[in-house]
VOPAGU-2260 file (C-alpha; in pm, 1 decimal, decimal comma):
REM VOPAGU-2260
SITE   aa  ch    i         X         Y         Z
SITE  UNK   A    0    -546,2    2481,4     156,1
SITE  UNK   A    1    -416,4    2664,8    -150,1
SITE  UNK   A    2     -73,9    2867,1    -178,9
SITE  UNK   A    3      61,5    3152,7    -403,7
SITE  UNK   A    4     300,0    2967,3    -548,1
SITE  UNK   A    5     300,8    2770,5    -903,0
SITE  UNK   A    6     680,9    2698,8    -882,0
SITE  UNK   A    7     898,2    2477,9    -650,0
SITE  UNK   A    8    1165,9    2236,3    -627,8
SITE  UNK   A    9     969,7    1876,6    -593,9
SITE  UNK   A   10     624,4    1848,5    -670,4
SITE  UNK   A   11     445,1    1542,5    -560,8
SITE  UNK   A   12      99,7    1456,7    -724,7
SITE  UNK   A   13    -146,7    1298,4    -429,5
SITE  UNK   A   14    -165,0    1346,8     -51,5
SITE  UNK   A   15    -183,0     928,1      22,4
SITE  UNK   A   16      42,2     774,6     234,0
SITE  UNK   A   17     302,1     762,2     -45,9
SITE  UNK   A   18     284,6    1124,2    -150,3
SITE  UNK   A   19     256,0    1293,3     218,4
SITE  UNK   A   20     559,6    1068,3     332,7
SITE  UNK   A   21     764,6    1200,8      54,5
SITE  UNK   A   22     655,1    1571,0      86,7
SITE  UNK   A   23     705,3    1512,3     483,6
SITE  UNK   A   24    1089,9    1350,1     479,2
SITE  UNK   A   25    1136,7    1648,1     164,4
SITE  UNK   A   26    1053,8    1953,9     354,8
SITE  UNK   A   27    1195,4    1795,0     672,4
SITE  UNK   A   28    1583,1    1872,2     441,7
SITE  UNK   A   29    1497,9    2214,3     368,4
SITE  UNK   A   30    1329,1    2099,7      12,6
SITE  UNK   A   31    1109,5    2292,9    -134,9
SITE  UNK   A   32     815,0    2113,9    -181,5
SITE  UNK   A   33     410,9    2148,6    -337,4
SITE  UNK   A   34     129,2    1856,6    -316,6
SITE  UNK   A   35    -139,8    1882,9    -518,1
SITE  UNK   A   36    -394,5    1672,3    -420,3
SITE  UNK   A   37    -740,3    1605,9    -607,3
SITE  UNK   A   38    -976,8    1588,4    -296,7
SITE  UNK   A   39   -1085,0    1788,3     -16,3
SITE  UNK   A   40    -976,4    1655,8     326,6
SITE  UNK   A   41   -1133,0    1428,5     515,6
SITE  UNK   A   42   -1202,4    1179,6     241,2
SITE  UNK   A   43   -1338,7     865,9     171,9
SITE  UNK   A   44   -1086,0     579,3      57,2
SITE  UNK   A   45   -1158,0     218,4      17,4
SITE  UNK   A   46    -880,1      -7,6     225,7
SITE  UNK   A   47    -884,1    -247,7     496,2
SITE  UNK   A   48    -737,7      17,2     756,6
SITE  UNK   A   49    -533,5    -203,6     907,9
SITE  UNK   A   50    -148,1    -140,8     943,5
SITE  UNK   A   51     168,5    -396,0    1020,4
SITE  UNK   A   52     464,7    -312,6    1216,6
SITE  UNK   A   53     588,8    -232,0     855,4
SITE  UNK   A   54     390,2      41,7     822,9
SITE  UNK   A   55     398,0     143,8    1204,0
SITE  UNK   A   56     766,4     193,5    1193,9
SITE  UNK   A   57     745,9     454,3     924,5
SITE  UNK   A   58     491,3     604,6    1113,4
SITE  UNK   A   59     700,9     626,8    1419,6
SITE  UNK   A   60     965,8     761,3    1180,2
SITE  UNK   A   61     755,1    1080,2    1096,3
SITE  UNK   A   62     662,0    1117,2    1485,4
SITE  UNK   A   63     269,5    1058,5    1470,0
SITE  UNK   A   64     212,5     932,1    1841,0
SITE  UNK   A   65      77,0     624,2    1807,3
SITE  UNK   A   66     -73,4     606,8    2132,6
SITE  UNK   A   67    -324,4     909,9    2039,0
SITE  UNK   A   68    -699,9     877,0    2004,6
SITE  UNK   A   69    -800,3     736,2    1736,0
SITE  UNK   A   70    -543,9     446,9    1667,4
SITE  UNK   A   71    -630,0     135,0    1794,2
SITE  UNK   A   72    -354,8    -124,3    1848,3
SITE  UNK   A   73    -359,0    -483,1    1793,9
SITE  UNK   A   74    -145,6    -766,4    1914,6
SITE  UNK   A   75    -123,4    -970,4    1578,0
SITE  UNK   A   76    -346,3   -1200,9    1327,5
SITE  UNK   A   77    -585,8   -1478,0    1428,2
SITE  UNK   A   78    -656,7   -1706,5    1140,4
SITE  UNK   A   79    -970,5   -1856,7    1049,0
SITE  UNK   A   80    -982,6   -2155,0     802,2
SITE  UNK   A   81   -1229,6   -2460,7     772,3
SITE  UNK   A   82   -1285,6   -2490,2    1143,0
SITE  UNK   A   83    -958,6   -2404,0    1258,1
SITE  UNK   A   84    -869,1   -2054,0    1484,3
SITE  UNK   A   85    -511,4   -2001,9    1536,4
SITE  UNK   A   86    -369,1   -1675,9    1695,1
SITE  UNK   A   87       3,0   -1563,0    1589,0
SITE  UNK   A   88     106,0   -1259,8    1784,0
SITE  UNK   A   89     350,1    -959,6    1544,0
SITE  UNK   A   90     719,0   -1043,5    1590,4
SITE  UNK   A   91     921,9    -824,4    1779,8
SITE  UNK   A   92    1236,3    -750,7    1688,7
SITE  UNK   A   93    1522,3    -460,5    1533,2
SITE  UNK   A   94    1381,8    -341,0    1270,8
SITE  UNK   A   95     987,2    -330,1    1329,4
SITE  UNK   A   96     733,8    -276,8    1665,3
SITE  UNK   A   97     552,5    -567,9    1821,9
SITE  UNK   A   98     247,7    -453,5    1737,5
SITE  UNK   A   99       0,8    -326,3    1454,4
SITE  UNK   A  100    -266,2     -47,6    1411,3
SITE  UNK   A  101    -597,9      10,2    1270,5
SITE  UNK   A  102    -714,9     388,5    1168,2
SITE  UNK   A  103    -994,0     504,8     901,5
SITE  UNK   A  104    -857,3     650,8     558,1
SITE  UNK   A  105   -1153,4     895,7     645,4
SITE  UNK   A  106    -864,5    1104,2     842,5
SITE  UNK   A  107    -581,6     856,1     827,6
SITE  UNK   A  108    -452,5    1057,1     488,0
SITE  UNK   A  109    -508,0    1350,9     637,8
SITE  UNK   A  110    -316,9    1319,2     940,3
SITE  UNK   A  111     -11,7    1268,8     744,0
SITE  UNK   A  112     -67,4    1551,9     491,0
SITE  UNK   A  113     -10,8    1767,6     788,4
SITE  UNK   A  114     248,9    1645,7     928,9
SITE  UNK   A  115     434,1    1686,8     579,9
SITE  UNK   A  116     260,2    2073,1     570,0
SITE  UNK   A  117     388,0    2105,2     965,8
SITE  UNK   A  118     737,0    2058,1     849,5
SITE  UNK   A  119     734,6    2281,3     575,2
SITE  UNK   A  120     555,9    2128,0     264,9
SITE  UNK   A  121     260,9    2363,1      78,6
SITE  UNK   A  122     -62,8    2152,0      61,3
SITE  UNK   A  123    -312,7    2207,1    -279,4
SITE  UNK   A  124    -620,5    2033,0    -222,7
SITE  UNK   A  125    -911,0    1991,4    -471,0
SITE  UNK   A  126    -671,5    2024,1    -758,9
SITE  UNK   A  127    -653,6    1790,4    -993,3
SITE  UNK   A  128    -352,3    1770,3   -1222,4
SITE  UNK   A  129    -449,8    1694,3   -1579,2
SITE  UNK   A  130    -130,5    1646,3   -1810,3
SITE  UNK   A  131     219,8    1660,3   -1774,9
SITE  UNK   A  132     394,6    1916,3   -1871,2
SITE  UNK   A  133     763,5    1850,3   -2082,2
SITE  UNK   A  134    1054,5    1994,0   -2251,1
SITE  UNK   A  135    1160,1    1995,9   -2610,8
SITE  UNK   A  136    1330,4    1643,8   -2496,0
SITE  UNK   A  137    1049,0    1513,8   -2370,7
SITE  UNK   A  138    1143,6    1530,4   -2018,2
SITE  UNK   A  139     864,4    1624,9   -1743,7
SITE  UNK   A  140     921,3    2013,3   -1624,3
SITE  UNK   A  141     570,0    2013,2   -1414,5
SITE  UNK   A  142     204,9    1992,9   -1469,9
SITE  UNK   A  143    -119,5    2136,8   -1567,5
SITE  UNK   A  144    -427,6    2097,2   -1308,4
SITE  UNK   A  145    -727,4    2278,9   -1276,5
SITE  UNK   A  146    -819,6    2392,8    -898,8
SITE  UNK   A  147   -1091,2    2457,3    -675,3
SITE  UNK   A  148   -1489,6    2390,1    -794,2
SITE  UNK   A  149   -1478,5    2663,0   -1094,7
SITE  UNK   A  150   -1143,9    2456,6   -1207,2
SITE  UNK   A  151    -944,9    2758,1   -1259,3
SITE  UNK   A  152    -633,4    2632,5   -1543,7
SITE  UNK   A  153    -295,2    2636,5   -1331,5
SITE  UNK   A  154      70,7    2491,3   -1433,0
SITE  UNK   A  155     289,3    2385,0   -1186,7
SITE  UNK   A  156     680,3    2373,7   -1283,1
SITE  UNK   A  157     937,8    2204,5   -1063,5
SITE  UNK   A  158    1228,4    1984,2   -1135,7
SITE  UNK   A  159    1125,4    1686,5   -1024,5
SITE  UNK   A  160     782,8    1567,1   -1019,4
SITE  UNK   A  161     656,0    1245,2    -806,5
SITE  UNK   A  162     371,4    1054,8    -908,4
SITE  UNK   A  163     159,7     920,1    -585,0
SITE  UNK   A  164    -132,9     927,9    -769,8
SITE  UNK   A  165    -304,2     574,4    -697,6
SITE  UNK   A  166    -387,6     295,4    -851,7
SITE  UNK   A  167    -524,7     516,5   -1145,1
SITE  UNK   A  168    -158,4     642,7   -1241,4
SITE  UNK   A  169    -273,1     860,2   -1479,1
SITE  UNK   A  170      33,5    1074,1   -1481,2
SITE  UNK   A  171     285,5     811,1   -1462,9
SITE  UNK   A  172      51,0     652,2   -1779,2
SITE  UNK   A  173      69,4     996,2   -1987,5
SITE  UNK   A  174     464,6     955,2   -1940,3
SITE  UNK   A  175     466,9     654,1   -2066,7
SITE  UNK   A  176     501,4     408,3   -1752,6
SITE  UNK   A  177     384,6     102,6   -1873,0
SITE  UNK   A  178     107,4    -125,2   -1685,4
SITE  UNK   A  179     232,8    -539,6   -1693,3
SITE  UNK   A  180     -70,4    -719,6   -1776,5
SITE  UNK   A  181     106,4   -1043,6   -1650,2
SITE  UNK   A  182     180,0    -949,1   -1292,9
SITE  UNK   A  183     -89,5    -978,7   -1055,3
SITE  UNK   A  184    -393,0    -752,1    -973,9
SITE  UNK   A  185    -613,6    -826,5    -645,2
SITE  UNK   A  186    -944,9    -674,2    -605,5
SITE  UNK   A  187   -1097,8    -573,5    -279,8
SITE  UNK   A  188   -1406,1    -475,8    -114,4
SITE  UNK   A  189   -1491,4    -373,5     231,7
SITE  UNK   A  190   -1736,6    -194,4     446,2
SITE  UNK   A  191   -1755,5    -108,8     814,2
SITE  UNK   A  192   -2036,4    -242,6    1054,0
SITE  UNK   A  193   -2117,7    -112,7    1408,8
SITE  UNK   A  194   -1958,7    -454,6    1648,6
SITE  UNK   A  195   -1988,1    -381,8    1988,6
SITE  UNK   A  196   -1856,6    -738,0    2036,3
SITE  UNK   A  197   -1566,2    -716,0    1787,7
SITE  UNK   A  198   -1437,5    -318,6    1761,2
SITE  UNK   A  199   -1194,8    -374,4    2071,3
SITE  UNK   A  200   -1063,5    -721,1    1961,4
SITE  UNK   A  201    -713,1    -805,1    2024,7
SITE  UNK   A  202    -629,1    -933,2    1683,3
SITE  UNK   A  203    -692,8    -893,9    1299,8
SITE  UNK   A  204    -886,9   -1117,9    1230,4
SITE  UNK   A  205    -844,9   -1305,7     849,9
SITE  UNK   A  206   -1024,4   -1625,1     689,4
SITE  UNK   A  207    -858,3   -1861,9     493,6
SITE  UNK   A  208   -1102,4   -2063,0     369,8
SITE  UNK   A  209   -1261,2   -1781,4     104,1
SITE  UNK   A  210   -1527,4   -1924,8    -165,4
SITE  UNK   A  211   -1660,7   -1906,0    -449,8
SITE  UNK   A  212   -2073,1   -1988,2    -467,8
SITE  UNK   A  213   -1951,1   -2326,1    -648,8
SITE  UNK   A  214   -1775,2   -2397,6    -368,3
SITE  UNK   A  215   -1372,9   -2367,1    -447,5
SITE  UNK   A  216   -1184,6   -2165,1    -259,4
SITE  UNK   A  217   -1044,5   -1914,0    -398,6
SITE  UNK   A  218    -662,8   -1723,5    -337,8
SITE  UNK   A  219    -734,3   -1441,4    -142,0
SITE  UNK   A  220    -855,4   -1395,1     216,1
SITE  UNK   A  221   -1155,4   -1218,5     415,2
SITE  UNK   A  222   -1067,9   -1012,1     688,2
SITE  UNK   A  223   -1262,3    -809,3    1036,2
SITE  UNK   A  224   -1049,9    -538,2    1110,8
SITE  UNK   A  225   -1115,8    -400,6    1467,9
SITE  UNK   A  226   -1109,0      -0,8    1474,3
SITE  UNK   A  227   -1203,2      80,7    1853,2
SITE  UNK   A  228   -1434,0     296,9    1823,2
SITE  UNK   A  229   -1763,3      94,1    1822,5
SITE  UNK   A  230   -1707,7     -52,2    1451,4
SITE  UNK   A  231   -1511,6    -295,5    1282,2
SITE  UNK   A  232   -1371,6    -318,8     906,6
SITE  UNK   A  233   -1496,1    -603,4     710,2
SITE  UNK   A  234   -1399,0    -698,1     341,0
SITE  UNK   A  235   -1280,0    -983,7     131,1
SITE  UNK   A  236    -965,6    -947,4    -122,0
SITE  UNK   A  237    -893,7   -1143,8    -451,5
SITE  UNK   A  238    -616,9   -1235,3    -670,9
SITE  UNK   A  239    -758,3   -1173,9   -1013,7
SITE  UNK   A  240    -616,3   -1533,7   -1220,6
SITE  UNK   A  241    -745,0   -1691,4   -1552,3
SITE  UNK   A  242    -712,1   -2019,3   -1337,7
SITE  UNK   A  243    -962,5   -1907,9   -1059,3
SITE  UNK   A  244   -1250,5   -1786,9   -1341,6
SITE  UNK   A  245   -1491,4   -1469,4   -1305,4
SITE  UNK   A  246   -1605,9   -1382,7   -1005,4
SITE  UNK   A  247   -1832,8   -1077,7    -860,2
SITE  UNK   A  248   -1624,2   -1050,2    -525,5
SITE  UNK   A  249   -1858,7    -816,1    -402,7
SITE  UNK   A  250   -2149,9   -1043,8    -397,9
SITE  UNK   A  251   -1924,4   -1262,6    -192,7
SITE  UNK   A  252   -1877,8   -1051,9     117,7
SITE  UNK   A  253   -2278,7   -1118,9     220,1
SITE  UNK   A  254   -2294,5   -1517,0     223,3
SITE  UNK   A  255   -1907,8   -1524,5     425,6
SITE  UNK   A  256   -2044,9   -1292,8     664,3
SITE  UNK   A  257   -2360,8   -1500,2     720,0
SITE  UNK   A  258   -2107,9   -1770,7     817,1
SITE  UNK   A  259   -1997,2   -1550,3    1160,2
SITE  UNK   A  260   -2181,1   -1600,9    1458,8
SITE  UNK   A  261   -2466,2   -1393,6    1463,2
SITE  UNK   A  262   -2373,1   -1213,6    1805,0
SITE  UNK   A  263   -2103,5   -1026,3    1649,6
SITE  UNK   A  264   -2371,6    -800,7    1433,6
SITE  UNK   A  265   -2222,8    -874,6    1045,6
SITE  UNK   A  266   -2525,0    -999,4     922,1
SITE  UNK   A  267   -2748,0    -801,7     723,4
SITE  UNK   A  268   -2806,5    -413,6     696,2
SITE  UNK   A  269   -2886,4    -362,0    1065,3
SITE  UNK   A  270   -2550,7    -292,5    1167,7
SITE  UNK   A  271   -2387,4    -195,7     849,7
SITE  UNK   A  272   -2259,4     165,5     858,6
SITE  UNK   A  273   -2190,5     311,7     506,0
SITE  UNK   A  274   -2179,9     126,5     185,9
SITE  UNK   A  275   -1975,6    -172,7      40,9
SITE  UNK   A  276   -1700,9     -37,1    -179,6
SITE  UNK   A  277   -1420,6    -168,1    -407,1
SITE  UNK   A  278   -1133,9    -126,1    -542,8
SITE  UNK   A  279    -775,9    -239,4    -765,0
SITE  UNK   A  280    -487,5    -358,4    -589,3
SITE  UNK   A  281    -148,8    -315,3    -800,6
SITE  UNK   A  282     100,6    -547,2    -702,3
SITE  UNK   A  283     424,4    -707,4    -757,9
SITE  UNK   A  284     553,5    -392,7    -974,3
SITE  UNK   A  285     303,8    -382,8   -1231,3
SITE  UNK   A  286     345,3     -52,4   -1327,0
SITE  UNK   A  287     742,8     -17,7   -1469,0
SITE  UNK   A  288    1015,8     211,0   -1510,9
SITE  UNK   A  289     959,4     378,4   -1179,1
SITE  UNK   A  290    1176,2     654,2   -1268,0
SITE  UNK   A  291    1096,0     782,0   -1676,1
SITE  UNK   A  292    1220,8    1127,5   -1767,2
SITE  UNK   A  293    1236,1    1347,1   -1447,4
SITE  UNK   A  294     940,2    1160,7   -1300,8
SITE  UNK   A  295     972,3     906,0   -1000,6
SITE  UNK   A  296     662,0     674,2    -888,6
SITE  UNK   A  297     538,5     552,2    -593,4
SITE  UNK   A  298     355,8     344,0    -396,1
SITE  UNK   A  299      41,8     245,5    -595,1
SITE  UNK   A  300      98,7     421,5    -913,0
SITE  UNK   A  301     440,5     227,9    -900,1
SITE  UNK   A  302     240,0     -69,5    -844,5
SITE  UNK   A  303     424,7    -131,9    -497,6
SITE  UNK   A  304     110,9    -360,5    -308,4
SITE  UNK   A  305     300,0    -665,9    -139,4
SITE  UNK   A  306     177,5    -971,1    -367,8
SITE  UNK   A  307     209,3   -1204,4     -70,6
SITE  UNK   A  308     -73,2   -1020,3     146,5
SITE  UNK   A  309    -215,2    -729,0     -52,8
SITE  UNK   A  310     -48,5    -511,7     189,2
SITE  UNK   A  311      24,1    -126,7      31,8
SITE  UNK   A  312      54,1     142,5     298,2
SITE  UNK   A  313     383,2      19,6     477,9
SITE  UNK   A  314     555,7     -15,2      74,5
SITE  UNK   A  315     359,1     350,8     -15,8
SITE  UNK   A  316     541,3     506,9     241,7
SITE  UNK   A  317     925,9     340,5     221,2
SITE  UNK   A  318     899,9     453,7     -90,2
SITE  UNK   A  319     833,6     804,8      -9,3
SITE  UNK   A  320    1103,2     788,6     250,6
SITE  UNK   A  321    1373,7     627,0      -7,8
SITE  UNK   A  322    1262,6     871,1    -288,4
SITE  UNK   A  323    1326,7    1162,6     -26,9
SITE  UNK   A  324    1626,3    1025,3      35,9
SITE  UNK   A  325    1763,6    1090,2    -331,5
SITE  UNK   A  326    1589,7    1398,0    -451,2
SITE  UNK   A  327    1789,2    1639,3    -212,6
SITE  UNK   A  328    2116,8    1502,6    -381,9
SITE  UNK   A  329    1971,7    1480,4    -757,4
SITE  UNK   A  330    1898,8    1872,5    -704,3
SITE  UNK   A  331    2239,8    1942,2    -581,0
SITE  UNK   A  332    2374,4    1862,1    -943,6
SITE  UNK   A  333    2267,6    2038,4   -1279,3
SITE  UNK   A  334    1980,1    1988,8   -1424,1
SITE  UNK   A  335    2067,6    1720,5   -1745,0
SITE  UNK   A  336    2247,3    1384,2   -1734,3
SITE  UNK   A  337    2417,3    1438,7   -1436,0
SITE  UNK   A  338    2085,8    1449,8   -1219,5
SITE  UNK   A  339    1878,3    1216,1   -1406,4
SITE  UNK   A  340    2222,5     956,4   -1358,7
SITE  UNK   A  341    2130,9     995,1    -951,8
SITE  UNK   A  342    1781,0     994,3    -990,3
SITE  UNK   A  343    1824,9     636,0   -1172,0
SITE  UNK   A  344    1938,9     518,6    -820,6
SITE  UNK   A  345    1585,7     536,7    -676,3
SITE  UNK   A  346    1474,5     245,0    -914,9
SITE  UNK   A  347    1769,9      55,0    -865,7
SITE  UNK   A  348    1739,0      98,2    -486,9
SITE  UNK   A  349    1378,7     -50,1    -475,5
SITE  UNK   A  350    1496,2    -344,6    -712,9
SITE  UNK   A  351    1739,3    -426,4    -469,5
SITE  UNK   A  352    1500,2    -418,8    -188,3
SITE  UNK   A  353    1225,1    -523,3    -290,4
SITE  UNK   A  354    1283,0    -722,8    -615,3
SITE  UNK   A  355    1333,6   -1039,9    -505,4
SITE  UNK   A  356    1120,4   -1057,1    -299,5
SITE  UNK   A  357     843,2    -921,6    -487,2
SITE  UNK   A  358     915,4   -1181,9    -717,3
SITE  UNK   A  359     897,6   -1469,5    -448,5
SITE  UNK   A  360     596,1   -1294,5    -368,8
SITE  UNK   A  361     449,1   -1298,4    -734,8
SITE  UNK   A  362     576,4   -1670,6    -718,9
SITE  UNK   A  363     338,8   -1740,5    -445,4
SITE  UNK   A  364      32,7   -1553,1    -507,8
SITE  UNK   A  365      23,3   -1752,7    -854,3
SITE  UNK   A  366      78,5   -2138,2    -667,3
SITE  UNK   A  367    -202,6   -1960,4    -417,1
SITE  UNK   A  368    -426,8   -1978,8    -777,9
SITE  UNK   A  369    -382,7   -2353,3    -733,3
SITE  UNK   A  370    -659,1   -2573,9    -557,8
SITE  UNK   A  371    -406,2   -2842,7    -443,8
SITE  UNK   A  372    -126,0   -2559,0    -291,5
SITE  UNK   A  373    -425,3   -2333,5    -182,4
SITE  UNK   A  374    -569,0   -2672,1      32,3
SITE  UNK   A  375    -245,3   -2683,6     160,6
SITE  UNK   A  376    -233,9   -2336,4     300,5
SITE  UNK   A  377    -597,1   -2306,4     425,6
SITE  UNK   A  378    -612,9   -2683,1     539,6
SITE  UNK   A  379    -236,2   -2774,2     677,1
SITE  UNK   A  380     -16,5   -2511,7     741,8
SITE  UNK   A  381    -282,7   -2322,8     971,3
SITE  UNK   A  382    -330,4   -2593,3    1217,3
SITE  UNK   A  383      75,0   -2533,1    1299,5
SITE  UNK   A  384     139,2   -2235,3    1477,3
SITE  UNK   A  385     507,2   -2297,1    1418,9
SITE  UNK   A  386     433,7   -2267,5    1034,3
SITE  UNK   A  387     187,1   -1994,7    1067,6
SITE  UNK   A  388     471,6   -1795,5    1265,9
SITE  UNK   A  389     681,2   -1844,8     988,9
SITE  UNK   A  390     507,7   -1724,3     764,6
SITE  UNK   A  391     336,1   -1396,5     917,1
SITE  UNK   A  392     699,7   -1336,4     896,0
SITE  UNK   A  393     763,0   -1372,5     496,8
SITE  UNK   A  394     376,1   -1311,0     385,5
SITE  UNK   A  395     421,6    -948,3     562,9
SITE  UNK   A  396     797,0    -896,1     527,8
SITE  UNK   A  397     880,2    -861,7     906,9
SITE  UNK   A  398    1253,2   -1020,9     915,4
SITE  UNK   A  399    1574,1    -900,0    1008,3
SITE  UNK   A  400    1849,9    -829,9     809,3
SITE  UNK   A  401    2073,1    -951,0     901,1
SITE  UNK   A  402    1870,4   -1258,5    1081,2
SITE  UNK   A  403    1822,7   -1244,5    1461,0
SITE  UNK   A  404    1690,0   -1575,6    1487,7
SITE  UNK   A  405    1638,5   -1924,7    1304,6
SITE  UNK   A  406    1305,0   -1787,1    1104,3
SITE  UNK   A  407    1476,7   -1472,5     986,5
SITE  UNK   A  408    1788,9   -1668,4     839,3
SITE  UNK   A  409    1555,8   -1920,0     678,7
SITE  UNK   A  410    1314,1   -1635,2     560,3
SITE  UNK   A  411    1619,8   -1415,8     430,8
SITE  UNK   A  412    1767,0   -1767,2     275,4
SITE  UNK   A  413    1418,4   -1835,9      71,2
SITE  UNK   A  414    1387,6   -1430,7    -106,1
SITE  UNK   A  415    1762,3   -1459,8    -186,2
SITE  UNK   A  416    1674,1   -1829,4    -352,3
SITE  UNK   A  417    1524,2   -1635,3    -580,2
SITE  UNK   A  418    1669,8   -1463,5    -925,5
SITE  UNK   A  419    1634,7   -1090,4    -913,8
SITE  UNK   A  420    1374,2    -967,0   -1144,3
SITE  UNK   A  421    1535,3    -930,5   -1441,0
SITE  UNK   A  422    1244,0    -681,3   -1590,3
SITE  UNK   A  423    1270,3    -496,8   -1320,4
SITE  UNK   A  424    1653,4    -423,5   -1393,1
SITE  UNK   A  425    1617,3    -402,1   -1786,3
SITE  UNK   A  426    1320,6     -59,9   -1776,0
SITE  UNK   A  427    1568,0      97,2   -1533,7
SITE  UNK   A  428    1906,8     118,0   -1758,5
């Protein structure tokens, strides 16, 4: 879809989760808002597809009806490691659903683009935005893209821009976001396979116990993702660490799947449907300031993925909410000092939900580089479904605030433990 206009109030760069949640809670307050979005719709985009109460609450939150073909539900995670199956069903509680979903990025994207373009937002597809576009201060006034296959030149002005451009982050980069080469970086692959026996299963399914060809297991987890509709999503994600050496993850994902049984059809190319594809996963923050001269980043060009579980969607999307949240206000006031001073809140407001534990998270994704912490994960703690409870609860940030029970409090008690990030703070003065 393409629109007349070049001008609005809030332009957001990318259709993802991130960017149509944004546009969709913008135009839902009367904002004036454009996507421009680089693809066509439906796409192709490599994920696991699978979606935590986290993310299910912000999709309840926009009013997608869960219970629609095409979502399939699941109960919660059944863990796999060195001969051990343990099932730990999603907690239910104030703040999140007791239960999950699985849906395709093949339409999953799409189906929130238009809900943000059914409450108001203007949708530009197949334009790609190439440069920012400043002031004489430096501040960003819009963009320039290039549209449709002859990639026809068109700038884009607006006030405020948001970047939801992906793990790329090209215009965040051009602005001068910087990427933290000491923070972590996962690396994924997955592909789908036709599982008569596994498309309808219950649970998400993730192994522990993931290996390199030497042997040593490595910190990261391999995962079959039940979709419903005849296949299942199958991958393997890594935490890239000095300490665990180089490793071609996507020559992993045959020899793990040669370790299921062979009824459930993940062997070979029989049952495969499409090919195996990769790709980064930015976590912990990586990417910082999230707000730099007019321009305010999200989900994976802020380098939002959860560190604990490689988990981006749900984070993509509170972002887009919390952003949404602001830029109504920051408009209200003049353009200068006095709106840039509100739109500084944004990155404070994600430091103080997220920073801490993000940095709990970064804490343990580098002990899960360890052999003798990552034996202790994939060898102890899953044979105790107390402990395994537990920790579905921190690993995919599912607790109340305040605590409703014992785990909350000691969940809530162990991220504040921790300092708050004090980078974080320091590239948003």
């Amino acid at each position: 879809m393409t629109g007349p206009r070049s001008e609005a109030q809030v332009l957001v760069v990318g259709a993802g989760p991130a960017g149509a949640t944004a546009a969709y809670h913008l135009a839902r307050q009367g904002v004036e808002v454009a996507v421009l979005e680089k693809s066509g719709f439906p796409r192709e985009k490599v994920c696991g597809d699978g979606l935590t109460p986290r993310a299910v609450r912000h999709l309840v939150r926009m009013g997608v009806d869960t219970s629609a073909p095409g979502w399939s539900r699941n109960r919660g995670l059944r863990f796999v490691s060195r001969g051990v199956t343990l099932e730990v069903d999603w907690p239910e509680s104030n703040s999140f659903p007791g239960y999950g979903l699985t849906r395709t990025r093949h339409d999953f994207d799409q189906l929130l683009a238009e809900r943000a373009v059914a409450a108001g937002a203007v949708l530009y597809t197949r334009t790609k935005v190439t440069a920012p576009l400043r002031d004489a201060s430096g501040r960003i006034t819009g963009v320039r893209a290039v549209c449709g296959p002859d990639g026809e030149p068109r700038d884009f002005s607006a006030p405020v821009v948001i970047a939801a451009d992906g793990v790329a982050g090209r215009l965040g980069l051009a602005m001068g976001v910087t990427r933290l080469g000491k923070r972590p970086v996962g690396t994924a692959v997955r592909r789908y396979y036709r599982s008569p026996a596994k498309h309808q299963d219950p649970y998400l399914e993730s192994w522990l116990d993931l290996r390199r060809p030497d042997g040593r297991i490595l910190p990261g987890y391999s995962w079959i993702f039940p979709l419903g509709d005849g296949r299942v999503n199958v991958g393997l994600g890594v935490l890239n660490d000095s300490r665990t050496g180089t490793t071609d993850i996507r020559k992993m994902l045959a020899p793990w799947l040669e370790r299921t049984p062979r009824e459930w059809g993940l062997r070979g190319e029989e049952h495969a449907d499409g090919p195996l594809r990769g790709a980064a996963l930015p976590m912990g923050f990586n990417r910082l300031p999230h707000h730099r001269q007019g321009l305010l980043l999200i989900g994976d060009a802020g380098g939002m993925v959860n560190p604990c579980n490689g988990e981006g969607i749900a984070y993509a999307m509170e972002a887009g909410e919390l952003v949404a949240d602001l830029v109504p206000q920051a408009l209200s006031r003049p353009s200068g000092p006095s709106r840039d001073q509100l739109l500084e809140r944004y990155p404070r407001e994600v430091a103080t939900r997220l920073g801490r534990y993000y940095r709990l998270g970064r804490v343990f994704s580098s002990l899960m580089a360890r052999p003798l912490f990552t034996s202790l994960v994939t060898q102890n703690a899953v044979k105790s479904p107390p402990v395994m409870a537990a920790m579905v609860r921190l690993l995919s940030n599912l607790s109340d605030r305040p605590g409703a029970d014992a785990v909350d409090h000691l969940v809530n008690t162990l991220v504040r433990v921790f300092p708050r990030d004090k980078e974080l703070g320091a590239r948003h003065r």
